[in-house]
C-alpha positions in Angstrom: 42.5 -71.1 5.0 45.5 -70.9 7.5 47.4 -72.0 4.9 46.7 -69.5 2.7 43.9 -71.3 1.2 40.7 -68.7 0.4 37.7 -71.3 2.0 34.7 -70.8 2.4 31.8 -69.0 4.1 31.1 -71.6 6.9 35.0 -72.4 7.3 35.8 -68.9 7.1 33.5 -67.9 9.9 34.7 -71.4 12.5 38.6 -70.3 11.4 37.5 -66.7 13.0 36.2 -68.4 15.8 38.5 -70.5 16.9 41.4 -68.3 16.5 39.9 -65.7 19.3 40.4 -68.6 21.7 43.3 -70.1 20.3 45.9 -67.9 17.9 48.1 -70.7 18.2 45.8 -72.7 15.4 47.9 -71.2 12.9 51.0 -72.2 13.7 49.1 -75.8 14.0 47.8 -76.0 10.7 51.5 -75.1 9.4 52.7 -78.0 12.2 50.4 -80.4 11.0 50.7 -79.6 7.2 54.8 -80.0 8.0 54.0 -83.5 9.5 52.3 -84.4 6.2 55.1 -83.9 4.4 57.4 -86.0 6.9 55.1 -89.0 7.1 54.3 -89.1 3.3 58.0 -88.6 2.3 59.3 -91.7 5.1 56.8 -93.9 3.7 57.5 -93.4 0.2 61.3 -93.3 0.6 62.0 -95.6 3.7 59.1 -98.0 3.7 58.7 -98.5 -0.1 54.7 -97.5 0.1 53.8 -96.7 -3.6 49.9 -96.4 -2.8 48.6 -93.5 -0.9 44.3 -93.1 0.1 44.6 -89.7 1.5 40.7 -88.8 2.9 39.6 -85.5 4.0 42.3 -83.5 2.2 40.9 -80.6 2.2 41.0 -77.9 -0.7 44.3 -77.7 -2.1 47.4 -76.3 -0.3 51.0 -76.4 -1.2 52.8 -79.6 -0.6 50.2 -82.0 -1.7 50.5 -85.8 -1.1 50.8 -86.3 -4.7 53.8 -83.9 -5.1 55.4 -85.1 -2.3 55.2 -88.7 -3.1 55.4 -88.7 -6.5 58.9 -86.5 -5.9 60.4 -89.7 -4.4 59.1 -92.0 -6.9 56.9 -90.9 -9.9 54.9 -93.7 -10.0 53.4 -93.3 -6.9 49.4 -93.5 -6.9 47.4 -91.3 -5.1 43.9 -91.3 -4.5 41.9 -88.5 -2.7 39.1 -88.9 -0.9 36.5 -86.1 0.0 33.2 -85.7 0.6 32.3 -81.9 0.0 31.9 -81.4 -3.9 33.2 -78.2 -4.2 36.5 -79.5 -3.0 36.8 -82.5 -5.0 36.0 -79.4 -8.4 39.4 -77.8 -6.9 41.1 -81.1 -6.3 40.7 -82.4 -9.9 41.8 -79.1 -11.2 45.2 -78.7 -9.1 45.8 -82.0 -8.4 46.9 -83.8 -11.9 49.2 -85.7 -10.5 52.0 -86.3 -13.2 52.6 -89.7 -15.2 53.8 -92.5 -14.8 52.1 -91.8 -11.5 48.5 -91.8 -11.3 46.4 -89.2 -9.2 42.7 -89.3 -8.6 39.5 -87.8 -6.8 36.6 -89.6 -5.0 33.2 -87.9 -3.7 32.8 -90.2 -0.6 32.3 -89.8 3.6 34.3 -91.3 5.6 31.6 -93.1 7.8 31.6 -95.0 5.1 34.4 -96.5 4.5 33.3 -99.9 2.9 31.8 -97.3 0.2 35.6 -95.9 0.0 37.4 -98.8 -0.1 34.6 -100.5 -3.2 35.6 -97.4 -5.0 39.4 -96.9 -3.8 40.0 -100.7 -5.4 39.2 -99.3 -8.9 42.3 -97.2 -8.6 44.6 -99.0 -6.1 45.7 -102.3 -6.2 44.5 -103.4 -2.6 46.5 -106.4 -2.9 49.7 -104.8 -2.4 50.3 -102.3 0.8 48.6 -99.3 1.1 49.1 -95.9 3.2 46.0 -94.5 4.5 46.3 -90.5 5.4 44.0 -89.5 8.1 45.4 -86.1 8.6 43.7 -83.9 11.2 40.3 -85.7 10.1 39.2 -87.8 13.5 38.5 -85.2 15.5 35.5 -84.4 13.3 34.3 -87.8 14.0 32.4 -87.9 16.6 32.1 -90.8 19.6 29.0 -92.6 18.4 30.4 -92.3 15.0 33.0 -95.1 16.3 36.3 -93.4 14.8 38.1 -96.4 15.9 36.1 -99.1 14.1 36.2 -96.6 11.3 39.9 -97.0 11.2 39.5 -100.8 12.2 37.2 -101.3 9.2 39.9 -99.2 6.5 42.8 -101.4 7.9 41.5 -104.8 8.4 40.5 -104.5 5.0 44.1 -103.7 3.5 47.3 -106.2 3.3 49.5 -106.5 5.9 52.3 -103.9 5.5 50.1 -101.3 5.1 50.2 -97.9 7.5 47.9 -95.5 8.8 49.3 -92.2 9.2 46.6 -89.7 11.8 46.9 -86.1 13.3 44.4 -85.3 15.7 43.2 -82.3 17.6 44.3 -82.1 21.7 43.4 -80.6 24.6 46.2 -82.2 26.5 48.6 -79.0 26.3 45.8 -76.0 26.6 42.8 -77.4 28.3 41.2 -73.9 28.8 41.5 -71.9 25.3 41.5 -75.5 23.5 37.8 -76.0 25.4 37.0 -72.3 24.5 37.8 -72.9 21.0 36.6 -76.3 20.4 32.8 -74.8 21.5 33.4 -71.9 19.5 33.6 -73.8 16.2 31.0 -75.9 17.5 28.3 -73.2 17.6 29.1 -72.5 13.7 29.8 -75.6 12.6 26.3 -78.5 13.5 28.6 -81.6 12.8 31.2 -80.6 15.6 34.6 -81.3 16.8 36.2 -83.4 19.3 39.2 -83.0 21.2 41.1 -86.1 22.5 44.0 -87.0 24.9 46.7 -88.7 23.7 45.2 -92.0 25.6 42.5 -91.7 23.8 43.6 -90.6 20.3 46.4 -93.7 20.8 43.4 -96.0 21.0 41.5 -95.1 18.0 45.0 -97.5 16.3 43.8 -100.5 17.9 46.4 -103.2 18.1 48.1 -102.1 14.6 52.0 -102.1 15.4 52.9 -98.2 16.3 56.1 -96.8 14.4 58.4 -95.0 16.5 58.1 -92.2 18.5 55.1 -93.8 18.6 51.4 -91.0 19.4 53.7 -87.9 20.1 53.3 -84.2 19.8 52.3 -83.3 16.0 55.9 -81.5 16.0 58.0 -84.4 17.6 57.3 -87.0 14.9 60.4 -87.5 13.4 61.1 -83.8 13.0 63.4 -82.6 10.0 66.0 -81.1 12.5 66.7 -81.9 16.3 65.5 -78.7 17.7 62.3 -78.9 19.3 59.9 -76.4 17.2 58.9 -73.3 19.5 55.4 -72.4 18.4 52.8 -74.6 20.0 50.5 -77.0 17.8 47.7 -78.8 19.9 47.6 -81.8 18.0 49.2 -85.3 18.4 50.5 -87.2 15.6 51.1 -91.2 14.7 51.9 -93.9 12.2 51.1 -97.1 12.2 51.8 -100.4 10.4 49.0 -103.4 9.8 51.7 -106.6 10.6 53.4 -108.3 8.4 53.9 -111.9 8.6 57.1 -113.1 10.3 60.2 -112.7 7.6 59.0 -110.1 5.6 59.2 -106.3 5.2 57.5 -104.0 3.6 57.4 -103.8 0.0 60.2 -101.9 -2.1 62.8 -102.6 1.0 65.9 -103.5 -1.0 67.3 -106.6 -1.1 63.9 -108.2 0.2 60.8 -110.1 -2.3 57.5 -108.7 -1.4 55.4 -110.9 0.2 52.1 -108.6 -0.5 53.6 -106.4 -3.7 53.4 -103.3 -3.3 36.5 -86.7 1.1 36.2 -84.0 2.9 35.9 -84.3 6.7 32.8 -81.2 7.6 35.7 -78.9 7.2 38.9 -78.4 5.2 42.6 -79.9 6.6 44.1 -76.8 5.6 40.9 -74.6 7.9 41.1 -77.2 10.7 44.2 -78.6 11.7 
């Protein structure tokens, strides 16, 4: 919805909320959907990824995952992964995805994510690398809901050479109106939201190898130009790499053989970033 997105009644209500804490949450959404956009377009481009699970997209918003990737290489596959029906109804609709590339939709949570990656295996090939999108999803996962053995689970599962790319919610730069507004959209939305340090959002990685800059300010992960971007954004930002095997390198990187060839969080990405 800060996106420009219409949403709907329950995420309409929490967007209203939060931003009479926190105005700045608009200006995040546009932060985070800009870091999309970076970290899908330096995997396809400088890491060779051809294989993107993106879960909890979110209804549809410009600059998809598919358009972006499939903009660097065409037959880049994407696969989206949501659990809140009416999404995935928009998503198949405005999300085609264009050949030789392939584009698809799957109605699954992402608690589950043995469930996801059954299903995800009938589209990807999970023998070769793939890039898992967990864009400003996490923080709607709460503590007893393990989010790191959630991303433990998606990664230990995938080749080595594969990335997982995460935004998630902060407190770290606003403590008071983040609070505020994190309660707010509690009280409207049951399933809740959880604001973490960047100690803490770092450790829901694990030991998978971080790319540089590393956990960082949503805006500060290798930003388009060198200026530092003046409207605030309380999110951190990551990527990071399950190892490869001594001598290799990602798939697609020229002049190198591959060694391994190669939904809906509670609310919206585009009402919750």
């Amino acid at each position: 919805m800060w996106l420009g997105g219409n949403g709907f009644g329950a995420d309409r209500l929490a967007a209203q909320q939060v931003a009479r804490f926190r105005p700045e949450v608009i200006a995040a959404a546009r932060a985070n959907r800009a870091f999309l956009a970076r970290v899908v377009r330096y995997l396809a481009a400088e890491r060779g990824i051809r294989q993107f699970l993106d879960i909890g997209p979110g209804l549809p918003a410009p600059g998809n995952t598919h358009q972006i990737a499939q903009a660097v290489d065409p037959r880049c596959r994407v696969l989206y992964v949501d659990n809140d029906p009416l999404v995935l109804t928009q998503a198949r609709v405005l999300m085609p995805g264009d050949p030789p590339g392939a584009c698809a939709c799957l109605e699954a949570d992402l608690r589950d994510p043995q469930a996801i990656l059954k299903q995800a295996g009938k589209m990807l090939d999970l023998t070769r690398p793939v890039a898992v999108l967990l864009v400003a999803l996490l923080h709607f996962i709460r503590d007893d809901d393990d989010p790191a053995g959630i991303v433990q689970a998606l990664m230990g599962a995938l080749v080595p050479g594969s990335f997982v790319a995460i935004s998630h919610l902060t407190a770290d730069f606003a403590p008071g109106p983040v609070t505020f507004a994190v309660a707010a959209y509690n009280r409207v939305v049951p399933a809740g939201i959880t604001a973490r340090s960047q100690a803490q959002v770092t450790a829901l990685l694990g030991g998978l190898s971080l790319v540089p800059p590393g956990v960082v300010p949503v805006a500060e992960w290798r930003p388009s130009t060198p200026w530092p971007q003046p409207e605030a954004a309380d999110l951190y930002a990551g990527l990071a790499m399950a190892a490869l095997p001594r001598r290799t390198r990602p798939s697609g990187v020229p002049g190198h053989a591959s060694r391994h060839p190669g939904m809906q969080s509670p609310v919206s990405r585009a009402t919750a970033a």
